[in-house]
N, C-alpha and C positions, 0 to 999 in steps of 0.2 A: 481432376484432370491429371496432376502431375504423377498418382498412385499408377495411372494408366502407361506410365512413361518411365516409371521406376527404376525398370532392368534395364532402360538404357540411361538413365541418367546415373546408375550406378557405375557402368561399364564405362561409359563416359570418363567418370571420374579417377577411376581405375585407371583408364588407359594414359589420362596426361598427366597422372602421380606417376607411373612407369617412366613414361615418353621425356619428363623433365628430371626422371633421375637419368636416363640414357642418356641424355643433353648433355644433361653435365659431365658424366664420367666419359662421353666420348668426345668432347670441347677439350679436354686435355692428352689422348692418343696422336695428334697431330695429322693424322693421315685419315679419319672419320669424318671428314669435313660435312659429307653426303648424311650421312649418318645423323648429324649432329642438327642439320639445317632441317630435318622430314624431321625430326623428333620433337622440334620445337613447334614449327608448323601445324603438327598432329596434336599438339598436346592444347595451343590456341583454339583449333579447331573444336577439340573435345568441349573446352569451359565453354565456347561460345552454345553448341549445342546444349551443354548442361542449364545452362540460362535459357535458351526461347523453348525447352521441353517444359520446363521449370513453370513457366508463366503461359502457356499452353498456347505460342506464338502459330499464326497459320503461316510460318516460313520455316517453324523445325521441321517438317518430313524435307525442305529440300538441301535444307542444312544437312540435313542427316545422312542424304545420296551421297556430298561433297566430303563429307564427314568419314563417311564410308570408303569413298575411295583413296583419299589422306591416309587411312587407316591401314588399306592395304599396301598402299606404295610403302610407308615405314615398316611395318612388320618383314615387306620383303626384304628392306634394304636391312632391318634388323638380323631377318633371317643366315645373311651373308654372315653375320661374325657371332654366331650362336657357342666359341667357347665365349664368350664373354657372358658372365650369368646378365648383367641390366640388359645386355642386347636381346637375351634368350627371354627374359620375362616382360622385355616392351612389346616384344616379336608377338606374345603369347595374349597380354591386356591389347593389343593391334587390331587382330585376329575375333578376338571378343567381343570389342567395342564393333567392329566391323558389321558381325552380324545382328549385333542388337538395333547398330544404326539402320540396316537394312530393314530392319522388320516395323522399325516405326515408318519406313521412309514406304516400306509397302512393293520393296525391287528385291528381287534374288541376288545371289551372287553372279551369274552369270549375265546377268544385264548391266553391270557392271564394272565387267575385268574386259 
């Protein structure tokens, strides 16, 4: 089961090794507060999916929707301050987890943004 879930349990994992370096380095700019709050939030998100992928839970496809759109809200708010390289490369692991979480969750991107 979990071989089937692989590329997103990777991507997963990716995205809240990013999302918790972004945390951190944007917890000390003082004015990232937004920033700082989705990063962490995305990056729980990620581990929680990486666990009920992991154990072939019948609740990760809707983890994964929630997962997904977590995924997108940081990456945007990422997006906003891309000279920052952690912001540019959570923005980027965001964006990637996003679609993988979609494709196990079995929703487009456009069903939901």
């Amino acid at each position: 089961m979990t071989k089937q879930y692989q590329a997103c349990i990777d991507a997963c994992n990716r995205c809240a090794q990013a999302c918790e370096d972004c945390a951190n380095n944007c917890c000390t700019q003082g004015n990232l507060a937004q920033c700082t709050q989705l990063c962490m939030d995305c990056a729980d998100l990620c581990r929680t999916c990486t666990t009920l992928l992991s154990r072939g839970s019948q609740l990760a496809a809707g983890l994964c929707r929630v997962c997904a759109d977590a995924c997108d809200k940081c990456a945007a708010e990422c997006e906003k301050h891309t000279n920052l390289d952690y912001c540019r490369r959570c923005a980027e692991a965001c964006r990637q987890c996003a679609q993988e979480c979609r494709n196990v969750a079995g929703v487009t991107a456009s069903a939901t943004i």
